[in-house]
C-alpha positions in Angstrom: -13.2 15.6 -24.3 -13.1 12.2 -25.9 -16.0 9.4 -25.4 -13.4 7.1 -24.3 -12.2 9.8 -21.4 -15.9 10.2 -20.5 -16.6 6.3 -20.6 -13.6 6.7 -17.8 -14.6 9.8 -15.8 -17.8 8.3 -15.3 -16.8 4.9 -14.3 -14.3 6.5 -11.7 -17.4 8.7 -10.5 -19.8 6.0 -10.3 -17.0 3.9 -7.9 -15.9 7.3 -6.1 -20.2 7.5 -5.2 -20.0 3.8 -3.5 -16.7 5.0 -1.9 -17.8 7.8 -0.5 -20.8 6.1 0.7 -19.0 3.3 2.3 -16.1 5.4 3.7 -18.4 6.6 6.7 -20.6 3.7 7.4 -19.9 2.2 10.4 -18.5 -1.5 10.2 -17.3 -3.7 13.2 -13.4 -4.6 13.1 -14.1 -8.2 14.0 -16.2 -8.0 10.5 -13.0 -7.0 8.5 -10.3 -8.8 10.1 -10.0 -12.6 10.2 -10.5 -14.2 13.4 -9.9 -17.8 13.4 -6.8 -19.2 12.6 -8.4 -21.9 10.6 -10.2 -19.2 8.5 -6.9 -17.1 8.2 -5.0 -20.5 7.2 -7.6 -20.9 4.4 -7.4 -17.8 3.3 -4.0 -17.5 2.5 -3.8 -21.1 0.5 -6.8 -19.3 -1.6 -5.0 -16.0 -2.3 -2.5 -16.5 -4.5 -1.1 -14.1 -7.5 -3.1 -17.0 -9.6 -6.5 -16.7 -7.5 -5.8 -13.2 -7.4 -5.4 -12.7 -10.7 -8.0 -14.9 -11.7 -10.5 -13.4 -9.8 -10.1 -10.4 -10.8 -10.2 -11.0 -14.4 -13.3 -12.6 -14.0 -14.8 -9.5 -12.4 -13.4 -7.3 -15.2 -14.9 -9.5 -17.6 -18.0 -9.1 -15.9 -17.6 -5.8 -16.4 -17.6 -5.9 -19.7 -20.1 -8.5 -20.4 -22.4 -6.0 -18.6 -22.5 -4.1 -21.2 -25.6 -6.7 -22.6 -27.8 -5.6 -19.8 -26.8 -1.6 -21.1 -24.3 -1.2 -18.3 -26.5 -1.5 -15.5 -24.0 -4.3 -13.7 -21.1 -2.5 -14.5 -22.8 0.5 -12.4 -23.9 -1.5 -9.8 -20.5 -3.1 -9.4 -18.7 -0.5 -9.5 -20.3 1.1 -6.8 -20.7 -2.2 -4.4 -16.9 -2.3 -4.7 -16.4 1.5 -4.5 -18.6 1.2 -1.6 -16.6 -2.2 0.1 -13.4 -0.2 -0.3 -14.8 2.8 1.2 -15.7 0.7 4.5 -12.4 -1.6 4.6 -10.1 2.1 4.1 -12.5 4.0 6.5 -11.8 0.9 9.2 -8.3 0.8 8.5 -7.4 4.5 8.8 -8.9 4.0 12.4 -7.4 0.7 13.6 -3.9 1.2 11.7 -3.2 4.7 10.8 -3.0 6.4 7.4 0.9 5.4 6.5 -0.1 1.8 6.9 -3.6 1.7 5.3 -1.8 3.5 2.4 1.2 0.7 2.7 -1.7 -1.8 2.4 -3.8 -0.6 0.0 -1.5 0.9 -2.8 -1.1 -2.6 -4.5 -5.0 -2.5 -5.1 -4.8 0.9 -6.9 -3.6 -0.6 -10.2 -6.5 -3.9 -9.9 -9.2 -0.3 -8.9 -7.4 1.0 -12.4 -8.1 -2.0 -14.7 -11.9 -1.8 -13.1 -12.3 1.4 -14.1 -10.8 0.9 -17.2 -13.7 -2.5 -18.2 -16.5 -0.3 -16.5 -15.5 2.3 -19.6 -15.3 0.1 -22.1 -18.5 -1.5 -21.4 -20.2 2.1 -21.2 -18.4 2.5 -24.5 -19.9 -0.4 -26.1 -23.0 0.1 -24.4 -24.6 2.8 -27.3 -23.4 0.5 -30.4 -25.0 -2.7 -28.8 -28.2 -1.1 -28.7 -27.9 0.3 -32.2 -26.9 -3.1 -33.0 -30.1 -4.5 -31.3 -32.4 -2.2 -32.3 -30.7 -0.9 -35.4 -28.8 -3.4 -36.4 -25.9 -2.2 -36.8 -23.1 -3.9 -36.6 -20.3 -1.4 -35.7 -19.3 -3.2 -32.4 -17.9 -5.9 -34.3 -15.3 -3.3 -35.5 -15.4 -1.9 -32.0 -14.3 -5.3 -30.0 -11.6 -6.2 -33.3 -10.1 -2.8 -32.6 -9.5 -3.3 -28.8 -7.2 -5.7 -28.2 -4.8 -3.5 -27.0 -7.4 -2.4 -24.1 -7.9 -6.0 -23.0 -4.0 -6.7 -23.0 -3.6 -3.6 -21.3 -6.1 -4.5 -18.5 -4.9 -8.2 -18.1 -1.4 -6.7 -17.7 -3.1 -4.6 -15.0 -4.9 -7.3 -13.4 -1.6 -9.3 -13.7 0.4 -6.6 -11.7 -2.3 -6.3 -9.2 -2.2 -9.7 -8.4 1.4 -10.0 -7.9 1.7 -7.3 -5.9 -1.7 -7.9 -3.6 -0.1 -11.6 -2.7 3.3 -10.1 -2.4 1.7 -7.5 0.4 -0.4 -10.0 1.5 2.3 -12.6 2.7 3.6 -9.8 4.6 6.5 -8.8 2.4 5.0 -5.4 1.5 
């Protein structure tokens, strides 16, 4: 098995541990759902594909950048957000059903994807930035020139998502 599909695996377990946490832990539906119609107008005007998209490049970048604090932000992201998503599906399964949790939640698949995919490469570039700090070696210069194709894969990712999150979310999906 590759380092790269490792980096992966464990970034998908790491997220799957905060899901499976937050999947049975109680939450109120009131907490999840928008009441006012104030709030709910407000919401909307602020989640746009471009908010959308924007925000969650930022958190993918975080991602990343975690990986000068050895990964220890990545891992507690990922399972915050594992564990959010765990609660929201949990509460939806009970208030709406499976077919339209499912119908909801598929668009945020591809933006869990590109997560996964900046938790790996930050916990692949975590072991060359501490050779380059402690060694000094400066292999993850090579490392970050050779991955452009990984960060133009994930901001098409995190492009998609956003698209199809405010498409859904305006009630068209």
């Amino acid at each position: 098995m590759s380092n790269c599909f490792r980096c992966f695996f464990a970034a998908v377990l790491i997220w799957s541990l905060g899901f499976y946490l937050g999947f049975g832990f109680d939450v109120k539906v009131s907490d999840l759902l928008v009441n006012q119609n104030e709030e709910k107008y407000s919401l909307i005007l602020n989640s746009s594909a471009w908010h959308i998209f924007f925000n969650n490049l930022m958190l993918c970048a975080l991602c990343v950048i975690g990986t000068l604090l050895f990964s220890l932000p990545t891992i507690v992201y990922l399972v915050y957000n594992g564990f959010i998503a765990g609660q929201i599906i949990f509460k939806s399964i009970e208030v709406a059903g499976y077919s339209k949790t499912l119908a909801v939640s598929l668009p945020h698949s591809i933006e869990f994807v590109s997560l996964w995919l900046s938790a790996a490469f930050s916990f692949y570039l975590t072991p060359q930035y501490y050779r380059l700090v402690v060694k000094e070696d400066s292999q993850i210069f090579t490392t970050l020139k050779s991955s452009k194709v990984l960060f133009f894969v994930i901001i098409i990712l995190v492009a998609i998502a956003a698209f199809l999150e405010s498409y859904n979310m305006y009630g068209f999906g």
